[in-house]
N, C-alpha and C positions, 0 to 999 in steps of 0.2 A: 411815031414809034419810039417807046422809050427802051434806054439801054440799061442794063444791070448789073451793076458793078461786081465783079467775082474777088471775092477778098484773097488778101495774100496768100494764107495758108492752104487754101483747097485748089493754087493755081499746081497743075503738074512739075515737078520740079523732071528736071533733063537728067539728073541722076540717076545709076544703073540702082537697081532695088537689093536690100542687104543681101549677104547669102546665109544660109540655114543655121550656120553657127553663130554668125552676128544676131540673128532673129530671136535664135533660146536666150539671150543677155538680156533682162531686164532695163527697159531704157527709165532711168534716174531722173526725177521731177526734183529741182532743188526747190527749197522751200527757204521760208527766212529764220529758221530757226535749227540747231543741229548741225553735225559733222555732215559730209557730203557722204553718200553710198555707196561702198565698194561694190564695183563688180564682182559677182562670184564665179564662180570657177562652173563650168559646165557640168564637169564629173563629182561636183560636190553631193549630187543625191546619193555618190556610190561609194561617201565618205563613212568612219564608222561613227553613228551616234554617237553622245553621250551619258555617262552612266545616268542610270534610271531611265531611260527612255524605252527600255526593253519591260518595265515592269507593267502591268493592265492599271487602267483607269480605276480610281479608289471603288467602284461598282462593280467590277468584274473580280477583285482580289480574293480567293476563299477567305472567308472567318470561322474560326472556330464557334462550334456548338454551342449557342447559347445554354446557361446556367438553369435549370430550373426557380421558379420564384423561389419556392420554399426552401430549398438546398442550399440559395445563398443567402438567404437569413439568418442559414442555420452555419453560415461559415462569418459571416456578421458579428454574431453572438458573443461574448468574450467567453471564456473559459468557465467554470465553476469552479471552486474553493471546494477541495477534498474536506470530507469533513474528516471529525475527531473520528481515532479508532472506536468502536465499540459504541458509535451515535446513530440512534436510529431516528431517521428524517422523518418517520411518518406518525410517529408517537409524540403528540406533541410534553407526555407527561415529561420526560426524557429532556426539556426541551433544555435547560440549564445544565445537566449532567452531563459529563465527557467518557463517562464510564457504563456502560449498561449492563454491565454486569455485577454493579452496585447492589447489594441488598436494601438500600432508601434511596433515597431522590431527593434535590437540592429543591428549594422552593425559588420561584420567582424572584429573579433582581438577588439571588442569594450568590457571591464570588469569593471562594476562600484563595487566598493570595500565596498560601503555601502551597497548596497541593494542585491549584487550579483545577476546582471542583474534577478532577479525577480520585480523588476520595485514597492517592498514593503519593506517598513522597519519591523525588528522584531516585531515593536508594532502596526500593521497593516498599517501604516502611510505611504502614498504615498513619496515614492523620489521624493524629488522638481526638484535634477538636474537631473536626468532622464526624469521627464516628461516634466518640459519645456525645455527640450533640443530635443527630438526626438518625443513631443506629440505636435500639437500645430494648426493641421486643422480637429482635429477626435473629433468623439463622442463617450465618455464613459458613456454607461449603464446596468451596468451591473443586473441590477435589473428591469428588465421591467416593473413588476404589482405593483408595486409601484406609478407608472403616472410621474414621475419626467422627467419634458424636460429639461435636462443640455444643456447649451448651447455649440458651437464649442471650443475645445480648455482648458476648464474647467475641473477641479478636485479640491474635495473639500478635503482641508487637515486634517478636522476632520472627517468626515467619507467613504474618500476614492469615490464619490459618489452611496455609496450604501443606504443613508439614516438612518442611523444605525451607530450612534456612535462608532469608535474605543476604546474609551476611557471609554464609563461607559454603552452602549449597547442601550441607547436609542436614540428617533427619534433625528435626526439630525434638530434644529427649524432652522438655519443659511439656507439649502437648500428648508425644507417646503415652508418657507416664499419664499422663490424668483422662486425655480421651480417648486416648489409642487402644484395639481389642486386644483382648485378653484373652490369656489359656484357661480353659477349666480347671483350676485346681481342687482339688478334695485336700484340707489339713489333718494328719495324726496324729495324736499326742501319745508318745512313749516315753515314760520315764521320766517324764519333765522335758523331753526335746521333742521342739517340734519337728515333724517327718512331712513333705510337702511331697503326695503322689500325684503326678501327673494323668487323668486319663486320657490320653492324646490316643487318636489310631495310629494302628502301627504301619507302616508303611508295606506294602506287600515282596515277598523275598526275603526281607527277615528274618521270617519266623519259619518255621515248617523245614524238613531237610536237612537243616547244620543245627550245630550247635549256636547256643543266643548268639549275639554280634553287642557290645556296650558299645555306644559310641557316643562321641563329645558332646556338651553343646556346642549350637550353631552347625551341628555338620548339616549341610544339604541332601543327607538321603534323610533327614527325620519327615522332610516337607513345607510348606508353608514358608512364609518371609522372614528374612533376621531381626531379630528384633533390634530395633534404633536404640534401645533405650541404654540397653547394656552392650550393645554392639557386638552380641552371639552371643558373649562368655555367660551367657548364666549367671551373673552377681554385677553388681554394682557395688563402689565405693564408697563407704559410710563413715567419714570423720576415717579415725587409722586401722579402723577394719573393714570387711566387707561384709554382704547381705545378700540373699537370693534376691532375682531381679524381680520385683513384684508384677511387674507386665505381663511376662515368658512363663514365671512361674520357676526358673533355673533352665526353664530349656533350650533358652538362646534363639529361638525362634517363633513365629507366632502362627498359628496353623488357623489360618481363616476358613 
């Protein structure tokens, strides 16, 4: 009968067995490499974490709402370049010109260096080579209620034909005088002096009831706008005398 040797470590030792406290301590395997293992504290589970351990695993975190594909392409995008004032994008005729309110058009590859194809200089002042280079069978008016008939081809270089000074903002008397409306005048000749009657309507309340009423030029119950030319007075300055205002007609004002 053979006998079987019981190895050391599975002989019972006479030793009382741990008690319940010494049991929850981790029993420490030293190894050949590293610091030896602290015992930890029993109440350590009832310690406070440290920061970030309260936060959810990168999977459970809310994320905000994804982007639409389109929406962020369209925040992607850089910006666009405002164009020139008065450029219209969808006209390719337009396409050199910065001004659309031009009466011509710049040709291809054409850049004036003064006016940069706005067909105006910085002080409102029409470009001469611009306009008589590429304006020269059109009619600029840019001001309609005004009544100015400019003729073909015409641009006035003090006020651009708007009737309105570039330069100190009032009526332009250079275009009054030549396109500006006119009064009807009827001429008399008496006696060798010319007599200029006006037939203008006469304004209602005037007449009828009272006696006449004479009143000035330029007065505002005659009607109609002042005239620019002579600036109401009915005459104009000729060398060291004066002249009736050929515009008004003497009435100082222009009854459109």
């Amino acid at each position: 009968m053979s006998h079987h040797n019981i190895p050391p470590e599975e002989i019972p030792s006479s030793e009382p067995p741990p008690s319940y406290e010494e049991s929850l301590v981790p029993q420490y395997t030293p190894t050949s490499a590293g610091p030896p293992h602290q015992a930890q504290n029993p109440h350590s589970q009832y310690l406070r974490p440290p920061v970030g351990q309260f936060l959810p695993p990168p999977e459970e975190r809310p994320q905000a709402s994804p982007i639409p594909p389109k929406q962020q392409a369209k925040l992607q995008q850089p910006p666009q370049g405002q164009p020139y004032p008065g450029v219209s994008g969808s006209s390719s005729a337009n396409l050199y010109s910065n001004n659309s309110s031009l009466p011509y058009e710049y040709p291809k590859g054409y850049f004036c260096k003064k006016c940069k194809n706005v067909g105006f200089r910085e002080n409102g002042k029409p470009c001469k080579p611009c306009w008589d280079k590429f304006f020269r069978d059109g009619v600029y008016n840019p001001r309609p209620e005004i009544g100015f008939r400019f003729p073909r081809g015409f641009i006035c270089g003090k006020c651009a034909n708007t009737g309105i000074k570039c330069k100190n903002g009032r009526m332009c008397m250079d275009c009054c005088s030549f396109y500006g409306p006119r009064n009807k005048v009827q001429t008399l000749s008496m006696g060798g002096f010319e007599l200029q009657n006006i037939m203008a309507p006469i304004p209602p309340g005037i007449m009828g009831g009272g006696p006449a009423v004479r009143l000035p030029p330029g007065d505002p119950r005659l009607g109609g706008i002042i005239c620019e030319r002579c600036r109401g007075r009915g005459q104009v300055q000729f060398f060291l005398d004066t002249d009736i205002c050929s515009v008004c007609g003497g009435l100082g004002r222009i009854l459109i």
